[in-house]
DRENROMI-467813 format. One record per residue: residue number from 1; residue in three letters; z, x, y of N, C-alpha, C, O, CB in turn. Coordinates in steps of 0.1 Angstrom, whole numbers, plus 5000, padded with zeros to 4 digits. Glycine has a CB too. Layout:
REM residues N
(rec NUM,'ALA',(Z,X,Y),(Z,X,Y),(Z,X,Y),(Z,X,Y),(Z,X,Y))
...
REM end
This chain:
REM residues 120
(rec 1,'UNK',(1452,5178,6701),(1444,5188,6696),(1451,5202,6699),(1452,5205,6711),(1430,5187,6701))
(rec 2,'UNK',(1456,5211,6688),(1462,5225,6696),(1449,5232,6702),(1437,5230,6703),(1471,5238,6683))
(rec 3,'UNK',(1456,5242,6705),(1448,5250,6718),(1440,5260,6707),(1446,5266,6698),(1460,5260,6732))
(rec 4,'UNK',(1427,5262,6709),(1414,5269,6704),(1423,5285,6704),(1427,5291,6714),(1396,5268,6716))
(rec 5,'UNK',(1426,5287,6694),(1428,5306,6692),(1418,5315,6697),(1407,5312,6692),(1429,5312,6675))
(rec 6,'UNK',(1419,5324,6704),(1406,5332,6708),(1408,5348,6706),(1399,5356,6705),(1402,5328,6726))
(rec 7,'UNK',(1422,5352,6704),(1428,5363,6697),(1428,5364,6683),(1437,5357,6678),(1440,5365,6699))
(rec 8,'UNK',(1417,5371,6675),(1426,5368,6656),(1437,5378,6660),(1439,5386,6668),(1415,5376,6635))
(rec 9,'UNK',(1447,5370,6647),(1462,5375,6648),(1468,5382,6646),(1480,5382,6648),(1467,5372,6644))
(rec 10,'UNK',(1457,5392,6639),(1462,5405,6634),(1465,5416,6650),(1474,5423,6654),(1448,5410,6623))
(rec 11,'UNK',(1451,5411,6654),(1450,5424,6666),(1458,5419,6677),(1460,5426,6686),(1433,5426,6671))
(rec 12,'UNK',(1463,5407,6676),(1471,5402,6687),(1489,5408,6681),(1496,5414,6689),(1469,5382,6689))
(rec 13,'UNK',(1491,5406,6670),(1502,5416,6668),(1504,5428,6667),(1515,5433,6667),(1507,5414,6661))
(rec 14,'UNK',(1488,5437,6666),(1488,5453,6670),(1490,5457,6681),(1495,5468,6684),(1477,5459,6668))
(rec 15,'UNK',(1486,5442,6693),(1486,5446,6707),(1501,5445,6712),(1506,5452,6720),(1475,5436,6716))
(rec 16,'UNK',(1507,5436,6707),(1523,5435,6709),(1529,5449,6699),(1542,5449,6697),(1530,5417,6702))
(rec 17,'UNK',(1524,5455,6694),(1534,5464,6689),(1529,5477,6697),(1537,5480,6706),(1532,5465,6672))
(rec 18,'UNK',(1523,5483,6695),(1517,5490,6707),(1521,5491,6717),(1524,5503,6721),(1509,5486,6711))
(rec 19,'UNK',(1524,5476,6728),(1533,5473,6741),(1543,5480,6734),(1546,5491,6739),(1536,5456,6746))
(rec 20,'UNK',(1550,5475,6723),(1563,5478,6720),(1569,5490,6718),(1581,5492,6719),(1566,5474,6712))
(rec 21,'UNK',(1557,5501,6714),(1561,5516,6712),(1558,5522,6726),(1560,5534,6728),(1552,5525,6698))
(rec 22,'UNK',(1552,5514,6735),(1553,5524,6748),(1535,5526,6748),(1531,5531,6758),(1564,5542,6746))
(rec 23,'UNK',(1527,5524,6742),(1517,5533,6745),(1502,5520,6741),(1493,5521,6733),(1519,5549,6733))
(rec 24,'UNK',(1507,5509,6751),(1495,5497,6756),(1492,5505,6769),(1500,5509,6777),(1502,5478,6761))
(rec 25,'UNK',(1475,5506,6769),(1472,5506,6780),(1459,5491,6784),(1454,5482,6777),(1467,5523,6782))
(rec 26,'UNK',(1459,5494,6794),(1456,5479,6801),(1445,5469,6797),(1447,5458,6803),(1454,5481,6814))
(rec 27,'UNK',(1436,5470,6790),(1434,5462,6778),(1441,5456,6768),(1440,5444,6765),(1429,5467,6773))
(rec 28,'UNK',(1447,5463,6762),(1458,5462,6752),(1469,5453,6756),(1470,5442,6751),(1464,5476,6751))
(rec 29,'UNK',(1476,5457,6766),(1485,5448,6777),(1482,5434,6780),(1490,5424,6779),(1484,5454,6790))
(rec 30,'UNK',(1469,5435,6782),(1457,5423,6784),(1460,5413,6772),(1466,5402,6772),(1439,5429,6781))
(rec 31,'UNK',(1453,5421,6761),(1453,5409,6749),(1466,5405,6742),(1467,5395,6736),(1443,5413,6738))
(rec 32,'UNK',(1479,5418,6742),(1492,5410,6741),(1497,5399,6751),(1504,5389,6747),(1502,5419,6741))
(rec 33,'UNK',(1495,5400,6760),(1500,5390,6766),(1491,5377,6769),(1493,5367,6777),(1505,5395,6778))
(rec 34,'UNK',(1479,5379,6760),(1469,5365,6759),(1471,5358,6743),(1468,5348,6738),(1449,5370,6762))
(rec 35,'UNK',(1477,5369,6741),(1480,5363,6723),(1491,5359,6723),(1495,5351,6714),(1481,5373,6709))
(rec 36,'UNK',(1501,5363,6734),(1516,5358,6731),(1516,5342,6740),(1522,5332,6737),(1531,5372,6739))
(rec 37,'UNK',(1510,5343,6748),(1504,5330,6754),(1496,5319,6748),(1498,5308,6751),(1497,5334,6761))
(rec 38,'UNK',(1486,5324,6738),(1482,5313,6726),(1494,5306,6718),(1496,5294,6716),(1474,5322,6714))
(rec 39,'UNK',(1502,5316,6714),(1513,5316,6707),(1522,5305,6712),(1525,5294,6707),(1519,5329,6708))
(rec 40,'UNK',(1523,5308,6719),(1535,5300,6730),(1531,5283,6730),(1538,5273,6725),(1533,5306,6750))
(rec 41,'UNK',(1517,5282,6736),(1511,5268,6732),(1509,5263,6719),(1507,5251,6718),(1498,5267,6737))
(rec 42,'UNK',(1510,5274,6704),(1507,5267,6698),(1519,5261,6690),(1520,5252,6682),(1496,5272,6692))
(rec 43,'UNK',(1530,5270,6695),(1544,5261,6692),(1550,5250,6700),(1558,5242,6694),(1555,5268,6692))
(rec 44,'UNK',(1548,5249,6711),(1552,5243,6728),(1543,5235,6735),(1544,5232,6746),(1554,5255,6740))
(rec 45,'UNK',(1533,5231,6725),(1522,5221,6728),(1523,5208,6734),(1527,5197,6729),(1517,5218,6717))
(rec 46,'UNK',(1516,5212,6749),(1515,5202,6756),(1511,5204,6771),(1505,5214,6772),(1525,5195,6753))
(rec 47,'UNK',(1513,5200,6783),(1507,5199,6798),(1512,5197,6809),(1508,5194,6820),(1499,5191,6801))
(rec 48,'UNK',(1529,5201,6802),(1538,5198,6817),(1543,5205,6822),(1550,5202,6832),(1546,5192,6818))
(rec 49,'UNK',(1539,5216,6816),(1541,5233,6826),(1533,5244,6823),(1528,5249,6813),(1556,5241,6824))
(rec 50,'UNK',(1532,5246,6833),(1523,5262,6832),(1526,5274,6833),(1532,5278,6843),(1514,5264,6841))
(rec 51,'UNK',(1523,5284,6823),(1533,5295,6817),(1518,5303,6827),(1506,5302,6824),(1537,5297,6794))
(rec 52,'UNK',(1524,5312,6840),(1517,5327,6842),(1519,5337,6847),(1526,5340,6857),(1509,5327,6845))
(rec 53,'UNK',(1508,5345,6836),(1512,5356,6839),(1500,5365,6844),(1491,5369,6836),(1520,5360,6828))
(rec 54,'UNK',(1500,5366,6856),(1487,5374,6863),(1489,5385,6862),(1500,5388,6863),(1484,5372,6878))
(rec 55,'UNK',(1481,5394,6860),(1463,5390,6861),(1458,5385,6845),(1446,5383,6843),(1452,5408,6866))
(rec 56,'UNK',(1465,5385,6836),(1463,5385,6822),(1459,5366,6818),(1448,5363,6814),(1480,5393,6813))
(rec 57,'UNK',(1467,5358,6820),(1466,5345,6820),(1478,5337,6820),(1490,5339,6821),(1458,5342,6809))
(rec 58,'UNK',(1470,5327,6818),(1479,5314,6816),(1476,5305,6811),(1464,5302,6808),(1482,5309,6826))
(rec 59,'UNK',(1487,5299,6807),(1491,5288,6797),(1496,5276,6798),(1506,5277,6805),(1498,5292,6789))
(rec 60,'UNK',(1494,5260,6793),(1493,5247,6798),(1503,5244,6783),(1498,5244,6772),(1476,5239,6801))
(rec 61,'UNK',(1522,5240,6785),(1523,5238,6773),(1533,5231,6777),(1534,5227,6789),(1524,5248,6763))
(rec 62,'UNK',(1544,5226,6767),(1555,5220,6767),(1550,5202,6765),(1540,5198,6770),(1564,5225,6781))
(rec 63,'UNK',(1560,5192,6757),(1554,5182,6756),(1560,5170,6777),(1571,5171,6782),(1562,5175,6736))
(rec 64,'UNK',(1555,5167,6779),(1560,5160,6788),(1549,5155,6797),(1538,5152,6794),(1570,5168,6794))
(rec 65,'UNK',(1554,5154,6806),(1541,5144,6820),(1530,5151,6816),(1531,5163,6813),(1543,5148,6841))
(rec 66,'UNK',(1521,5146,6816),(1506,5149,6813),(1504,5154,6830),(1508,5147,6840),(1495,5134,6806))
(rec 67,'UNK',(1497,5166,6830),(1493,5175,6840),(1477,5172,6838),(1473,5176,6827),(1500,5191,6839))
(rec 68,'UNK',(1469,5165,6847),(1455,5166,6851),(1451,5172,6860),(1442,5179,6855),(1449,5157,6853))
(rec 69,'UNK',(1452,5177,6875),(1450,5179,6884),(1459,5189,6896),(1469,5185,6902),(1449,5168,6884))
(rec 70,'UNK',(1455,5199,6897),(1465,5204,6912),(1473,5211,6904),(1470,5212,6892),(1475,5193,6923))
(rec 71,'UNK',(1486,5216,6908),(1494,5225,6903),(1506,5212,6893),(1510,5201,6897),(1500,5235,6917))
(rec 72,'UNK',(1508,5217,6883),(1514,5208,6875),(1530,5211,6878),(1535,5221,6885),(1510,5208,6859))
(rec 73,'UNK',(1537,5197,6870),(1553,5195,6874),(1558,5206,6875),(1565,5208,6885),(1562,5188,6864))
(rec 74,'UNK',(1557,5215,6866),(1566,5227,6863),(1557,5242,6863),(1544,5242,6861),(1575,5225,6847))
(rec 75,'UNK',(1567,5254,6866),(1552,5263,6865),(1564,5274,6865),(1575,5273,6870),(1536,5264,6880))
(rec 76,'UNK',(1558,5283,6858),(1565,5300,6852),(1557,5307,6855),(1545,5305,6851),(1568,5305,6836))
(rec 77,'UNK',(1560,5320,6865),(1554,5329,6868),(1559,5342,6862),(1571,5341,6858),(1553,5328,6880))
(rec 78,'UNK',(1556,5353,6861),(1558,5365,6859),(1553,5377,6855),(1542,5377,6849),(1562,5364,6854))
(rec 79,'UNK',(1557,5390,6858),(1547,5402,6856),(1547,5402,6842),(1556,5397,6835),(1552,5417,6861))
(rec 80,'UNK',(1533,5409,6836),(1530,5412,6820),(1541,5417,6819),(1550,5409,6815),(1519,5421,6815))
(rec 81,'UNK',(1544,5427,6820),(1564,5438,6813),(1572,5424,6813),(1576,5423,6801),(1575,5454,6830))
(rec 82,'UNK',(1576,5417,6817),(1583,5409,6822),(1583,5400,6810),(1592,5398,6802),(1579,5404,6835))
(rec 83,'UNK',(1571,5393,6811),(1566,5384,6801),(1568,5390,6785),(1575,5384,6776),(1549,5381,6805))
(rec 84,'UNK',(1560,5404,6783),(1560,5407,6770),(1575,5413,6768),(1580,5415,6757),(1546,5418,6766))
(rec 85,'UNK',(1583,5417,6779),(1599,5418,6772),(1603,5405,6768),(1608,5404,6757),(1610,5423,6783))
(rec 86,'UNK',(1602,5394,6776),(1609,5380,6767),(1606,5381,6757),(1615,5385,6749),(1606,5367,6768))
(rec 87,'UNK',(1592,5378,6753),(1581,5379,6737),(1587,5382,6730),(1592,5374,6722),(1568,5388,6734))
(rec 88,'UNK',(1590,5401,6730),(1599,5403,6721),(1610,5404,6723),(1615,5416,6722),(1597,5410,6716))
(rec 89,'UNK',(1616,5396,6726),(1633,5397,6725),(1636,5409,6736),(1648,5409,6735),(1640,5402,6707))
(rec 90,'UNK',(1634,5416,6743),(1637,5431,6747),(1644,5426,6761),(1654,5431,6767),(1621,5443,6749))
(rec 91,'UNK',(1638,5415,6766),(1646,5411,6777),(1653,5393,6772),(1649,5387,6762),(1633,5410,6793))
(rec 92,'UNK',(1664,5389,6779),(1666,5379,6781),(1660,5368,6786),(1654,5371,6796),(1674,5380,6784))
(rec 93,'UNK',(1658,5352,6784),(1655,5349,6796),(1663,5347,6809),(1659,5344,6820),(1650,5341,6794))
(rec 94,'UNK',(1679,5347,6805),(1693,5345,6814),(1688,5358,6824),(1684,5357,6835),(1712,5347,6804))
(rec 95,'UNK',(1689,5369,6817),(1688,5382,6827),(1675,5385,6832),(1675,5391,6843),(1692,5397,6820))
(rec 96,'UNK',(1665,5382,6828),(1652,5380,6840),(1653,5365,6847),(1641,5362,6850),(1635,5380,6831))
(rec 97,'UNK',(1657,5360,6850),(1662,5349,6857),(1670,5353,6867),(1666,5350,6879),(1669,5341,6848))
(rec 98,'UNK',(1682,5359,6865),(1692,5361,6869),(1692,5375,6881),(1699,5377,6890),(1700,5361,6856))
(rec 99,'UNK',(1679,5385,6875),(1672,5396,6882),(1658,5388,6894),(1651,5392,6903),(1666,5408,6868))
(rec 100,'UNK',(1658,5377,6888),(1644,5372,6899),(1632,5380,6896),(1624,5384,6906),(1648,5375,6916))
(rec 101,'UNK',(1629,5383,6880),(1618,5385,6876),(1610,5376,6869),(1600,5378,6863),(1618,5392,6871))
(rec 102,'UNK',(1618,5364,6872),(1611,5350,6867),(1611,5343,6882),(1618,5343,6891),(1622,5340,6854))
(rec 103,'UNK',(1597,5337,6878),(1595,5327,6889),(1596,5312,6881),(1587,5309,6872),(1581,5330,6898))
(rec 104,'UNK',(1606,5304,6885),(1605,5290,6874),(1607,5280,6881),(1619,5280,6884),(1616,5289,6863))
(rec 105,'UNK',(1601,5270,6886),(1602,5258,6895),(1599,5245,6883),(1591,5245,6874),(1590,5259,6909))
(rec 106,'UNK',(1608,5233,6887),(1604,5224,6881),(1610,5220,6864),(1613,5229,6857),(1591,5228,6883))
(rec 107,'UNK',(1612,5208,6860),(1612,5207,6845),(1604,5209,6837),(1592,5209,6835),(1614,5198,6842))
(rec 108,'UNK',(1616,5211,6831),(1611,5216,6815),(1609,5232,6817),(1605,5237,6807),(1595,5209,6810))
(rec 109,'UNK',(1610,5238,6825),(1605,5254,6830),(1616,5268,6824),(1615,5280,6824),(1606,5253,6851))
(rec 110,'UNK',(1626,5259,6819),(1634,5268,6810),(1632,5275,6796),(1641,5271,6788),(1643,5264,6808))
(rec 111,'UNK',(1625,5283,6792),(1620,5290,6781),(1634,5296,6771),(1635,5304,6762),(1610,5304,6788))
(rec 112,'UNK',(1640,5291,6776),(1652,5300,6768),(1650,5296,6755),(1647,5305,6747),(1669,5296,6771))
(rec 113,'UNK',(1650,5285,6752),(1646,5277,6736),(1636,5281,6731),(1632,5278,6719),(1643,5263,6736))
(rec 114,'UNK',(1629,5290,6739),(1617,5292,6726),(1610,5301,6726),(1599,5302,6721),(1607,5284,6724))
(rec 115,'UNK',(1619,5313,6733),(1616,5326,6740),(1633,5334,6730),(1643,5328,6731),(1615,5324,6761))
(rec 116,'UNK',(1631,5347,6723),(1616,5356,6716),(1608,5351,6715),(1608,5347,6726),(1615,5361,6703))
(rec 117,'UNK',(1598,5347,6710),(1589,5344,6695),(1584,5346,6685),(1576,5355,6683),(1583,5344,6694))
(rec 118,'UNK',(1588,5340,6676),(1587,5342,6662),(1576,5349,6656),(1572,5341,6647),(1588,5329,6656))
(rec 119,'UNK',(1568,5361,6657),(1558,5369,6653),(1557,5374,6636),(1548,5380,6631),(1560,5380,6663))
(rec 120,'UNK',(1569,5368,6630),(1564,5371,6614),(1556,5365,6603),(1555,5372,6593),(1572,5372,6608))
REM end
């Protein structure tokens, strides 16, 4: 079953554009990075890693070991800036990796493959 949308899509790409011209303030910030997070699960669908980004949220996706309980196989941490530069392309994932603005333990925890995201 994909994951229940709780952003409509419009306002979730106003909120990423916004981030993008500089002038999200922290609501705004909020719901781009809870829409790019919908997003993410509803291409990357599944429970064997957990995409987060505090204080804003997190996300249960990728197909693999079914995660019930406790902290699952794999897990992505990162600041919102951090997060919504991958989103849109503005950061790498090699160079937030490579700077230790990614926190990534575990399989499957490499986003390179599906990080931009396809927002058109």
């Amino acid at each position: 079953m994909p994951p229940r949308r709780r952003i409509p899509v419009a306002a979730g790409r106003e909120a990423l554009a916004a981030w993008g011209r500089g002038g999200a303030d922290r609501p705004t910030t909020a719901m781009a990075v809870r829409f790019s997070l919908e997003e993410l699960a509803a291409i990357a669908p599944g429970r064997s890693l957990e995409v987060r980004v505090p204080p804003f949220g997190a996300v249960q996706c990728v197909e693999g070991s079914v995660h019930r309980r406790g902290t699952p196989p794999a897990v992505v941490e990162m600041s919102p800036e951090t997060w919504l530069g991958l989103v849109t392309g503005v950061l790498t994932w090699d160079d937030a990796v490579a700077s230790g603005a990614v926190d990534a333990s575990g399989e499957r925890s490499d986003l390179s493959g599906l990080l931009p995201l396809d927002l058109g």
